[in-house]
C-alpha positions in Angstrom: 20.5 8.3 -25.6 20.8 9.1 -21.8 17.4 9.3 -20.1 15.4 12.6 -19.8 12.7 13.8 -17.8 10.1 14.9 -20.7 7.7 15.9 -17.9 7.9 15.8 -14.0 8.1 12.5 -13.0 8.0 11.0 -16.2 11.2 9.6 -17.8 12.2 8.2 -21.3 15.2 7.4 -23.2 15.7 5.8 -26.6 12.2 7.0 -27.8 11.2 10.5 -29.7 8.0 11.8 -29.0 5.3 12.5 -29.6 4.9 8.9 -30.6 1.3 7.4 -32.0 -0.9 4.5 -30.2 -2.3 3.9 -33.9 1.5 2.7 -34.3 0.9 -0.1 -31.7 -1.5 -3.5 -31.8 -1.0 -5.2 -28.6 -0.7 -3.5 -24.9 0.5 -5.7 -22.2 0.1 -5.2 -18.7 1.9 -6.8 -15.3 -1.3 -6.8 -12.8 0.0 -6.6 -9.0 1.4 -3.0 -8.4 1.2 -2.7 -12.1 -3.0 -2.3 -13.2 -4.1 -2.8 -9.3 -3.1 -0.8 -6.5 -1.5 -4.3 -4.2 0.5 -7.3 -4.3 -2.4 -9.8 -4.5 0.0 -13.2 -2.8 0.6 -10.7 0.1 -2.5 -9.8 1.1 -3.8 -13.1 1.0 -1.3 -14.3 3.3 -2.4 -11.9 5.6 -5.3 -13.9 6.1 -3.1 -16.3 7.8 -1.2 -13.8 9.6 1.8 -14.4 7.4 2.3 -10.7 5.8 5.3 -10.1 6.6 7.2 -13.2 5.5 5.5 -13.3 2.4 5.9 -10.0 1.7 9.5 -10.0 1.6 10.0 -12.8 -0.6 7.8 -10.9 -2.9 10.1 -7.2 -2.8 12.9 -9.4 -3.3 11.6 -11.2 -6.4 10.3 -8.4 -8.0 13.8 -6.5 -7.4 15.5 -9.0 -9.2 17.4 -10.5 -5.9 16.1 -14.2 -6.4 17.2 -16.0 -9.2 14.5 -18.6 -9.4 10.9 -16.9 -9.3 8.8 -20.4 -9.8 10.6 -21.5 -6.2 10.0 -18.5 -4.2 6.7 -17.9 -5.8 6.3 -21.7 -4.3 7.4 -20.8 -1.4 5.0 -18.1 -0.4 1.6 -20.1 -1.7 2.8 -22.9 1.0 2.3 -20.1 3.4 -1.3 -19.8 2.0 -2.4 -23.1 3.1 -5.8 -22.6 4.6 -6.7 -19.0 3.7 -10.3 -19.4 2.3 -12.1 -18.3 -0.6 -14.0 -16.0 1.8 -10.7 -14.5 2.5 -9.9 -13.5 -0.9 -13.4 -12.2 -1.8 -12.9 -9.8 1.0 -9.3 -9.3 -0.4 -11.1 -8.6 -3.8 -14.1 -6.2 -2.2 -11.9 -4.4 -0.1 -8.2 -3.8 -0.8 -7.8 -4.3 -4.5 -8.6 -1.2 -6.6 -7.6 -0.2 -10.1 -4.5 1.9 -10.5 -4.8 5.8 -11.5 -5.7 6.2 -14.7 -5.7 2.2 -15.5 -9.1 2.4 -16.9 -8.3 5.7 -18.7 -5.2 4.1 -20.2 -7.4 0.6 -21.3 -10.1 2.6 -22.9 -7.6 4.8 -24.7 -5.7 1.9 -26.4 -8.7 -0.5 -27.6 -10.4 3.0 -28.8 -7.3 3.3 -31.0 -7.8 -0.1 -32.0 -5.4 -2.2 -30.1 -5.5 -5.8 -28.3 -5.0 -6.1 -24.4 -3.3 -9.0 -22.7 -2.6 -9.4 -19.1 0.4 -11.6 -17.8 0.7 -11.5 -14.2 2.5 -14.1 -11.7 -0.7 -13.7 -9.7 -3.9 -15.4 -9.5 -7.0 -16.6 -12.1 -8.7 -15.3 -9.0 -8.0 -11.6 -9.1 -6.9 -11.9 -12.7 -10.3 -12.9 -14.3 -11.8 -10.1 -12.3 -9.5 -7.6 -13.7 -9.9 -8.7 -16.9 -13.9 -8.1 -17.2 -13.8 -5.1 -15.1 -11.6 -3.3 -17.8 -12.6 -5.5 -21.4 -9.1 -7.3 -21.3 -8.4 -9.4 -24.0 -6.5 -12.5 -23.3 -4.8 -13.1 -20.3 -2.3 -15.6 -18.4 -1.8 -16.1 -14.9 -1.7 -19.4 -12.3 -3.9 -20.9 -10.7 -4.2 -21.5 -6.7 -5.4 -25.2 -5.8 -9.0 -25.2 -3.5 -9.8 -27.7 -1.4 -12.7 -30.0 -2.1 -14.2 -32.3 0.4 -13.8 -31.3 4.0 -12.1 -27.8 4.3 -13.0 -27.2 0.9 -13.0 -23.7 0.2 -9.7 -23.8 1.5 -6.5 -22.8 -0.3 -4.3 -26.4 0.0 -0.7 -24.4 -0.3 -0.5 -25.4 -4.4 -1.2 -24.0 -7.5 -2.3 -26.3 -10.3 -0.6 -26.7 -13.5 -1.9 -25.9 -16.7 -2.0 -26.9 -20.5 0.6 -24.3 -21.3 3.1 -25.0 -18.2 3.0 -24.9 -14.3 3.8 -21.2 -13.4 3.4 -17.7 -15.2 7.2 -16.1 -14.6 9.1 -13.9 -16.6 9.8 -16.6 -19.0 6.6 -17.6 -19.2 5.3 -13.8 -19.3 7.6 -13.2 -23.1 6.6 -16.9 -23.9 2.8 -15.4 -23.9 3.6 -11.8 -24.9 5.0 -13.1 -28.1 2.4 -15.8 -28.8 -0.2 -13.1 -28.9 1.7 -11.6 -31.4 2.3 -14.4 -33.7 -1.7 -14.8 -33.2 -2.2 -11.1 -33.8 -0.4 -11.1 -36.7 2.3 -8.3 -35.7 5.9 -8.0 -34.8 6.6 -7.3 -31.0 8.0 -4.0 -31.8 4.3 -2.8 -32.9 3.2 -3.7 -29.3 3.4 -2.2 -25.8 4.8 -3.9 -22.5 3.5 -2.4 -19.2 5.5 -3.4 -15.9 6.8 -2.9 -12.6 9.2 -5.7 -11.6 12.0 -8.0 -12.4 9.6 -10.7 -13.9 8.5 -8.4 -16.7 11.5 -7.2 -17.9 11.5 -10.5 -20.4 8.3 -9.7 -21.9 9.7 -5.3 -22.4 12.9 -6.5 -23.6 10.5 -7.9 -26.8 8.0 -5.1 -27.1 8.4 -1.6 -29.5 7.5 0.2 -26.1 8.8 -0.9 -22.6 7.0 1.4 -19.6 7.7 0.7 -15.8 5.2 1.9 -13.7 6.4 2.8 -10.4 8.9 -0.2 -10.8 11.7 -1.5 -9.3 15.4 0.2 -9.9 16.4 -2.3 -12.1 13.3 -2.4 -14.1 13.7 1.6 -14.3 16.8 1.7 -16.0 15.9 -1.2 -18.7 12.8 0.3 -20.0 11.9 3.0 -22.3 9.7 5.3 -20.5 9.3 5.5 -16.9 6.1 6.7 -14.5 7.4 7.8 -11.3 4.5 9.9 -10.5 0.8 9.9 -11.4 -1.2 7.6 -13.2 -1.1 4.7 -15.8 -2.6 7.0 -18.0 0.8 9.7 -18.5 1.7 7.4 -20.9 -1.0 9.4 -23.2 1.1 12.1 -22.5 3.8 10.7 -25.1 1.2 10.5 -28.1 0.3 12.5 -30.4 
């Protein structure tokens, strides 16, 4: 089924509406440019005056153009070094807001009686935040190394590994997506994937419901519905 525009600036293919959230368990979200309104990794580097570097490993990551996302997302923490936890409070206060219709969207799906998760190749930082802001249910992200002892406070260019692995990618985003199934209880198809670049298409590829959000071309063309205007919450405008 070629895709069709079942309301301006909202695409789907493969799928019939209206469909049901009472038919889904699980809704998965991306975070950066996904649930919040910035690319978390960037801004912090412009703490450091480091922006624009960083920033272009990150468009070509989430575009698909670099094969090895644990290396570039490497990369561009070693640009943090020094940025302090001052820094990303501001980063936090200041710059990060929700998405349109992100909250709307969250309170819609647990009302209908569905589990959240939040994968994200960002930061416990930003993530954990998120997470109690809007009720999230589990989440999975990586974890930037501080300082401790003179300069502490300080980001030291690393992130620290984990009990479940060293970096949240792609691989690492389905790995997750379809543990908290398994846990749930449910196949993937009775759960939701939410995303906006390259790294998530693992984690749609598994769910009942792939959405991009603003995403990327190729991300676009691989999922199932697609927001190019408005808010998180137009997905409501598929169900019944």
């Amino acid at each position: 089924m070629p895709p069709q525009e079942f309301a301006p600036g909202l695409v789907i293919q493969g799928i019939n509406p209206p469909l049901s959230l009472k038919d889904f368990k699980l809704i998965a979200f991306d975070m950066d440019s996904t649930l919040i309104n910035i690319e978390c990794v960037d801004e912090i580097a412009d703490a450091v005056g480091k922006k624009e570097e960083v920033a272009a490993i990150t468009e070509a990551a989430m575009r698909g153009e670099i094969a090895d996302y644990k290396e570039s997302l490497r990369r561009r923490v070693a640009l943090l070094r020094g940025v302090t936890v001052a820094d990303m409070e501001m980063i936090y206060t200041q710059r990060l807001q929700l998405n349109p219709g992100a909250e709307r969207l969250v309170q819609a799906c647990k009302a209908a009686g569905l589990k959240t998760l939040l994968v994200s190749g960002g930061f416990t930082f930003f993530t954990d935040r998120v997470r109690d802001k809007l009720g999230i249910d589990y989440t999975r992200s990586n974890v930037l190394e501080i300082r401790s002892g003179p300069n502490c406070g300080e980001l030291t260019g690393r992130m620290v590994d984990q009990p479940w692995g060293d970096i949240c990618d792609g691989a690492e985003k389905r790995k997750m997506f379809l543990e908290t199934c398994a846990n749930l209880g449910i196949s993937p198809k009775q759960a939701i994937a939410v995303g906006d670049g390259a790294n998530d298409l693992p984690m749609m590829g598994e769910a009942g419901l792939s959405v991009a959000y603003h995403a990327k071309p190729k991300v676009r063309e691989q999922a199932m519905v697609q927001i190019n205007e408005g808010g998180l919450d137009r997905l409501l405008e598929l169900m019944a």
